[in-house]
C-alpha positions in Angstrom: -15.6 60.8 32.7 -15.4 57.0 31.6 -15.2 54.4 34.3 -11.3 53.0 34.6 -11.6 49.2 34.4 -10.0 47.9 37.2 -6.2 46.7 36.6 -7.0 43.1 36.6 -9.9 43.5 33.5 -7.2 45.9 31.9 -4.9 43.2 31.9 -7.2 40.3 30.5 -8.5 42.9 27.9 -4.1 43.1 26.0 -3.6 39.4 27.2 -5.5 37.2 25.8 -5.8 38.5 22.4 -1.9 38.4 21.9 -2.3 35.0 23.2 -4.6 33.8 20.4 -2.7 36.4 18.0 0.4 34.5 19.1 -1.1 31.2 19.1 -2.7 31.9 15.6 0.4 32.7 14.3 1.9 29.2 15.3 -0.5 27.2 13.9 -0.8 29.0 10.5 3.4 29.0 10.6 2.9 25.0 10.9 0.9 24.7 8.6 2.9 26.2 6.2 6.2 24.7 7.4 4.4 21.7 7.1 3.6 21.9 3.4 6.1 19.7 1.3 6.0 21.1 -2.4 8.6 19.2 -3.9 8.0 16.5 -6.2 8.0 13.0 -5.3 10.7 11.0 -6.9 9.7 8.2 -9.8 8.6 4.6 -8.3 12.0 3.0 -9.2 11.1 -0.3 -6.8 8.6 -3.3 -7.1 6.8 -4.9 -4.3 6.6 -8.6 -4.2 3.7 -10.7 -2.9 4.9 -15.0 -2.7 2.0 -17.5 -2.9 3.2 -20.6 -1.7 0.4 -23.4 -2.5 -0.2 -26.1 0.3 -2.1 -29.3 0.4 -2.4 -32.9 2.0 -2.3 -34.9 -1.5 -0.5 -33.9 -4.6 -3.1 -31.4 -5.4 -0.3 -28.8 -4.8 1.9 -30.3 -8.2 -0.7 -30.9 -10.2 -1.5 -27.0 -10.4 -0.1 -25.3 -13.5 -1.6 -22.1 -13.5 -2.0 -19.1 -11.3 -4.0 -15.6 -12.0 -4.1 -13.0 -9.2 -6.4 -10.1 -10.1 -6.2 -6.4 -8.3 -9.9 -5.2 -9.1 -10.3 -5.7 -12.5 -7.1 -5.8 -13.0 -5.5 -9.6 -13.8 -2.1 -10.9 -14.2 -2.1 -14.1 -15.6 0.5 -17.4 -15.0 4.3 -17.8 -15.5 6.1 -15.9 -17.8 2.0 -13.4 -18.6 3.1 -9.7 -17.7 1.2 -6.4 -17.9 2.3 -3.1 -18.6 0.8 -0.3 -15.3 0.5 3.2 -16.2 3.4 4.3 -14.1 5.6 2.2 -16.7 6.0 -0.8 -14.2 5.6 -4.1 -15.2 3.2 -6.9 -13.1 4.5 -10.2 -13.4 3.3 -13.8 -11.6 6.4 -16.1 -12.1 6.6 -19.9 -11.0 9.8 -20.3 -9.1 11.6 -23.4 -8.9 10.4 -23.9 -5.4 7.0 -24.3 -6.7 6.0 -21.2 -5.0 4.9 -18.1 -7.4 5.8 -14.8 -7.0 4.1 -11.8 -7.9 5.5 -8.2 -8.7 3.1 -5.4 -8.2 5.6 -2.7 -9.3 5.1 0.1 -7.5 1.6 -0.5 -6.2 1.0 -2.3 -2.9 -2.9 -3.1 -3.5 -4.9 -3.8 0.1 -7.0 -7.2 -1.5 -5.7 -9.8 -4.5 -7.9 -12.4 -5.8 -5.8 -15.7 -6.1 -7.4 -18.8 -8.7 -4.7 -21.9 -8.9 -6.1 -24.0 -12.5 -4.8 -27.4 -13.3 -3.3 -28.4 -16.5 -6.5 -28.9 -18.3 -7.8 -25.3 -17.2 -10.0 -27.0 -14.1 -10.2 -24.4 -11.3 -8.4 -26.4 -8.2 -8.8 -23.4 -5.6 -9.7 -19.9 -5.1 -8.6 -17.4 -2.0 -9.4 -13.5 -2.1 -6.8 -12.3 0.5 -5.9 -8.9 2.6 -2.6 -7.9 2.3 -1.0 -5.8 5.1 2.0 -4.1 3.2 4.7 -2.7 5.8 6.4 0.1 4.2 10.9 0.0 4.3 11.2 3.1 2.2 9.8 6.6 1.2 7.2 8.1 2.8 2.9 7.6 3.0 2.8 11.1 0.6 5.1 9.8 -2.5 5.1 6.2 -1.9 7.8 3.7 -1.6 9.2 0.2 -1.3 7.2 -2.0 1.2 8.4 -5.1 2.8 8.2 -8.6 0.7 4.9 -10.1 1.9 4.1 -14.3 2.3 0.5 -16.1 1.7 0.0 -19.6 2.1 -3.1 -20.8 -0.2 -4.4 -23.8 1.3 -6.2 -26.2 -1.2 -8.6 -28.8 -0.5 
């Protein structure tokens, strides 16, 4: 005749593998709960980077043109605008302030290279910058609007 484990063993032996069955079962359930498959929503906002120019002299006036590039990617001075894939347009428009704005459309890209020309074409200053983009809408899956963002470009 077999040896009876003792009650305790008996026990441990159903016990613990309900517990991982159980546990198992939790994990794969919240996994799948988890799993969003709906579609996101088309980019219907544009994010908005302002480059506000500062200097001691009147360096600050005598610049007439600004390109900020994403990459390879460049979008030229004033009234210059650039068709994205998503249908969005990038635009870098001179405001009345003398600050320019630039719309991203939907993207909010990490690093924008700023070059400020003068009126004959002379390069008066240059600044690659990191942009930390907080996000005010939608989620990090589908995207969404992030919060209007400042730089100051300081030129010599």
């Amino acid at each position: 005749m077999p040896a009876v484990p003792p009650p305790r063993r008996r026990v441990q032996l159903f016990l613990v593998p309900l517990i991982a069955a159980f546990c198992m079962a939790f994990i794969i359930g919240a996994i799948v709960m988890d799993r969003d498959g709906a579609a996101c929503p088309a980019a219907s906002w544009d994010n908005h980077l302002n480059l506000k120019l500062l200097a001691d002299g009147a360096d600050a006036k005598e610049a007439a043109a600004v390109t900020a590039c994403m990459g390879a990617k460049c979008v030229a001075h004033a009234q210059d605008s650039t068709k994205t894939t998503s249908g969005t347009t990038r635009a870098l428009i001179h405001e009345a302030n003398g600050s320019w704005q630039l719309s991203l459309g939907a993207q909010a890209v990490s690093t924008i290279d700023f070059t400020v020309y003068d009126k004959n074409g002379a390069v008066l200053a240059t600044r690659t910058t990191q942009v930390n983009w907080t996000r005010i809408s939608g989620s990090e899956r589908c995207g969404g609007a992030m919060a209007d963002v400042g730089v100051v470009l300081e030129m010599p």
